[in-house]
C-alpha positions in Angstrom: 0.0 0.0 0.0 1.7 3.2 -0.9 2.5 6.3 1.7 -0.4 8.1 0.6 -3.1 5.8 1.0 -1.5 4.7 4.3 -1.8 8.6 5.1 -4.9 10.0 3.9 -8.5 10.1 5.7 -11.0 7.9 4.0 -13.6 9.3 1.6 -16.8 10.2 3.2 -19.7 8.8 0.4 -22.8 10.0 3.0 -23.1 10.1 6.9 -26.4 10.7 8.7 -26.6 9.6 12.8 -27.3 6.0 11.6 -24.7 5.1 9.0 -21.7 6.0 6.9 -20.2 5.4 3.7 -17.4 5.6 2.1 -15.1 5.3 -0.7 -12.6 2.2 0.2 -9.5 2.5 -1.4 -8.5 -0.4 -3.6 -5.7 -2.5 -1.9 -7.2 -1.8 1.8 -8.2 -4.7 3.8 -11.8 -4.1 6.0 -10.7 -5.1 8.9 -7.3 -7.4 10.7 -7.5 -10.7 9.4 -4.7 -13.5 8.7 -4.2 -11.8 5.4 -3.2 -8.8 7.1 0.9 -10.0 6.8 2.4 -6.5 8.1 -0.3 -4.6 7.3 -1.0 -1.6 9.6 -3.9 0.2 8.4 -7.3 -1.1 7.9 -10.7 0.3 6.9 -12.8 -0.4 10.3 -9.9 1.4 12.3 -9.3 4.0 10.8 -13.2 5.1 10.0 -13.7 4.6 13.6 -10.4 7.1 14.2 -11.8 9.4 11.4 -15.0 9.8 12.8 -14.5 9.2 16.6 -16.6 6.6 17.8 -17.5 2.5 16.5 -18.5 2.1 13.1 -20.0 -1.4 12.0 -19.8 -3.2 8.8 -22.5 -4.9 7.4 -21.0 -6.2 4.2 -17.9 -6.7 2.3 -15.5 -5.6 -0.6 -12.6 -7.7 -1.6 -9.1 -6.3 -0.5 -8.6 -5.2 -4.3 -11.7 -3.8 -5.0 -12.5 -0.2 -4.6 -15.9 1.7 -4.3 -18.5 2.0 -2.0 -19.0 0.4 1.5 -21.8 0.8 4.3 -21.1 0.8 7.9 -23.5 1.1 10.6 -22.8 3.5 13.8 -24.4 1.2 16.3 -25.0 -1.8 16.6 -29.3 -2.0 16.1 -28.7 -0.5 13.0 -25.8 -3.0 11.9 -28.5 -5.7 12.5 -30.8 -3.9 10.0 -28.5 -3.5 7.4 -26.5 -7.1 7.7 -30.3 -8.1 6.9 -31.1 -6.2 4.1 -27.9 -7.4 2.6 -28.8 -10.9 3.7 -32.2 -11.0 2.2 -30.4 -9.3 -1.2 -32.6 -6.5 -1.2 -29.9 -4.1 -1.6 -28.9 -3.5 -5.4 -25.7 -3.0 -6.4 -23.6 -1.9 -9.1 -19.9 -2.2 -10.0 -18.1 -1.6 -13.0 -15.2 -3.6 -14.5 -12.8 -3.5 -17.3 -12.7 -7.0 -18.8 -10.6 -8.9 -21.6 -12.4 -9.2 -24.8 -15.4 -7.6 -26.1 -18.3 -8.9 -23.7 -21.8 -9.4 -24.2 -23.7 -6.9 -24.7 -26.4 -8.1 -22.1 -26.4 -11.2 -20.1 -27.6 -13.1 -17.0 -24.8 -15.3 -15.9 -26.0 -17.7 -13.5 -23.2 -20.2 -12.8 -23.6 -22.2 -9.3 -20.3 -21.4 -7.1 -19.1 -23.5 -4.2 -17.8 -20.9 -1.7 -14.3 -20.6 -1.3 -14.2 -20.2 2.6 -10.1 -21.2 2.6 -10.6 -23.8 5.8 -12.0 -26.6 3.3 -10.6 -27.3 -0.4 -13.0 -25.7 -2.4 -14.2 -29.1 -4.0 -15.9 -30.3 -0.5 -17.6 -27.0 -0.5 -21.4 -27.3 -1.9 -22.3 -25.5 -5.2 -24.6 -22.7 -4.6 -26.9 -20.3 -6.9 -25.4 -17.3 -7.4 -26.5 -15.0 -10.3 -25.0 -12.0 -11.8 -26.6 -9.4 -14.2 -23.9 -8.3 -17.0 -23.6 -5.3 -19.8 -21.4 -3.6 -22.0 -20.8 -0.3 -21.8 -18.0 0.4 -24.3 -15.1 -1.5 -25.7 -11.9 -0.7 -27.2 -9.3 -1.8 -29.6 -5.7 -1.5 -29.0 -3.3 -1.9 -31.6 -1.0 -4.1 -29.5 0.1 -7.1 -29.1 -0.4 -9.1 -25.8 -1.1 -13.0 -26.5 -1.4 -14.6 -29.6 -3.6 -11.9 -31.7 -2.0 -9.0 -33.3 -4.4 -6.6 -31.8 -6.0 -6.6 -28.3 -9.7 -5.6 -26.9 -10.8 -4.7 -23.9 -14.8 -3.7 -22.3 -16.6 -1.8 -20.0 -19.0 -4.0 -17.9 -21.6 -3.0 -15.6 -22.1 -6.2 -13.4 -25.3 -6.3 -10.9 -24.8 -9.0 -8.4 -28.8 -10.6 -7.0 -26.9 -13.1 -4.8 -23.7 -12.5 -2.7 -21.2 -15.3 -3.2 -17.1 -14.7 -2.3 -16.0 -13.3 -5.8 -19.1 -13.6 -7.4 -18.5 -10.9 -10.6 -14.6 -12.2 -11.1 -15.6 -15.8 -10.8 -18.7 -15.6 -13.2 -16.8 -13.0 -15.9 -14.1 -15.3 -15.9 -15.8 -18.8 -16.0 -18.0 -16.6 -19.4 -14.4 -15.8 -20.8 -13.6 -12.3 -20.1 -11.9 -12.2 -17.0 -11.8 -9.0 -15.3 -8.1 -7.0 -15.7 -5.4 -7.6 -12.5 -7.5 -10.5 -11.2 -4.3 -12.5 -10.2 -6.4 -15.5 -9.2 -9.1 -15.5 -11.9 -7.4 -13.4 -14.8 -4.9 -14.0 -17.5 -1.4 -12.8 -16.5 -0.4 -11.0 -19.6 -3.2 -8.8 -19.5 -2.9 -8.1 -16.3 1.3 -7.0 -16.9 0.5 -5.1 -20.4 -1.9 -2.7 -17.6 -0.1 -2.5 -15.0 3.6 -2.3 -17.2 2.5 -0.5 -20.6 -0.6 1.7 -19.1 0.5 2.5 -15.3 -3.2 0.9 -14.3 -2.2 -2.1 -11.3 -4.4 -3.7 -9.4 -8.0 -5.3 -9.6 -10.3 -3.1 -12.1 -13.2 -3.8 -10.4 -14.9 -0.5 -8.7 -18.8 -0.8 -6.3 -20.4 2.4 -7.8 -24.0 2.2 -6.5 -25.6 0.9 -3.6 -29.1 1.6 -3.5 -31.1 0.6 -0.1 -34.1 1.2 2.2 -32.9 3.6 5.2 -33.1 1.8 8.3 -34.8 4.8 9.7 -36.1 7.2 7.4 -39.5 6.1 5.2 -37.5 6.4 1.9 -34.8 4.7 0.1 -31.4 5.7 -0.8 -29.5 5.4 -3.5 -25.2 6.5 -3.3 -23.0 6.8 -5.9 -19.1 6.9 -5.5 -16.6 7.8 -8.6 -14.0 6.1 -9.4 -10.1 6.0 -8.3 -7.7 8.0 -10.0 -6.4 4.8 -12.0 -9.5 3.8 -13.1 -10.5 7.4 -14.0 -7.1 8.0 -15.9 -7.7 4.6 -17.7 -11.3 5.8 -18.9 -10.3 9.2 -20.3 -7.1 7.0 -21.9 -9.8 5.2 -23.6 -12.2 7.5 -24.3 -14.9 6.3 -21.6 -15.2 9.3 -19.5 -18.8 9.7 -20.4 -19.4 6.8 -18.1 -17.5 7.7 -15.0 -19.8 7.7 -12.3 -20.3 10.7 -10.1 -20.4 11.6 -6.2 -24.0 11.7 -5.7 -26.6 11.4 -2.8 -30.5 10.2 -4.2 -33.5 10.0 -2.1 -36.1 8.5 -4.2 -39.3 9.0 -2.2 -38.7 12.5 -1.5 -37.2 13.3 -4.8 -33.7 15.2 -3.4 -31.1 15.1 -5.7 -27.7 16.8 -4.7 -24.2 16.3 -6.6 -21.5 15.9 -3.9 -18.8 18.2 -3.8 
């Protein structure tokens, strides 16, 4: 993790007196786990420094994965939300940059044993999972990077209805376009041509939406986070900044609309 993410505060998404989000940083582990291996910075301990009191997370983003994540500020409320998410009545939304040209609208539905790490993955039961796929945009390079002499790559909006560990890079990959910097479910080559030839490492998976009922208020609530500066480098380099998300706070019953500064 470089010096300035170790350094600087986490982005604030929303806060109200029940919950929080913010804008995890791709790289950042959620909380002190055995993958931690020296790490000395984690999402749960430093929101609660940030904000000054217990924060409460009620789901979860891969360590690589940036975007949008929802903590609760006590614990009644955690119960809530961990229940919403439970019951998948929260939709959300990630985009991802993909090998290939994907389809251009798809329901993947592959069943996925659940990769726990205590049991070898093959004594694990297969489960439903389902994930919601489209293209946004695509783009040809004039490059190189296996055996074609020209490469393409897609925008994909992926909308997850169940909640299985690596759902979107398990189901992209198992359909053939594995999502770029995936180092367990990706291809190698494209993941070195990004991170070597176009200064983009890591995962290229971002959580841009969450869209939920408030656990309080009568209304629902839809955020929107934007992207890292990476990703949002890599979508002007490719000429898909007109689908960069933006900042943005929605409240659907009441009809407020307000762009984040």
């Amino acid at each position: 993790m470089s010096e300035n993410l170790q350094e600087a505060p986490l982005p604030i998404v929303y806060r109200d007196e029940s919950l929080v989000a913010i804008a995890k940083p791709a790289g950042m582990l959620v909380h002190r786990t055995a993958l931690a291996r020296g790490e000395t910075r984690f999402v749960v301990q430093t929101l609660r420094d940030q904000l000054g009191q217990h924060v409460y997370p009620v789901h979860r983003l891969d360590r690589p994965t940036s975007g949008l994540l929802l903590f609760a500020l006590s614990s009644n409320i955690a119960a809530c939300l961990a229940e919403e998410f439970t019951r998948h009545r929260v939709e959300k939304r990630y985009l991802a940059v993909v090998r290939g040209v994907g389809p251009e609208c798809e329901r993947l539905d592959y069943a996925l044993r659940e990769e726990d790490g205590n049991r070898p993955k093959i004594e694990m039961p297969a489960m439903e999972a389902i994930t919601e796929v489209r293209r946004l945009d695509s783009v040809e390079l004039p490059v190189q990077v296996d055996r074609y002499p020209r490469t393409r790559y897609s925008l994909m909006e992926a909308t997850p209805l169940t909640g299985r560990r690596h759902q979107i890079r398990r189901h992209l990959s198992r359909r053939g376009y594995p999502i770029i910097g995936d180092a367990k479910h990706g291809k190698g080559n494209h993941n070195r041509f990004f991170r070597e030839r176009l200064d983009c490492p890591g995962l290229l998976l971002a959580a841009v939406e969450l869209k939920f009922r408030h656990p309080v208020k009568p209304s629902w609530l839809r955020l929107n986070a934007g992207l890292n500066h990476n990703l949002t480098l890599l979508f002007e380099r490719f000429g898909w900044a007109g689908h960069m998300p933006s900042p943005r706070v929605h409240w659907e019953d009441d009809e407020v609309d307000c762009a984040l500064p």
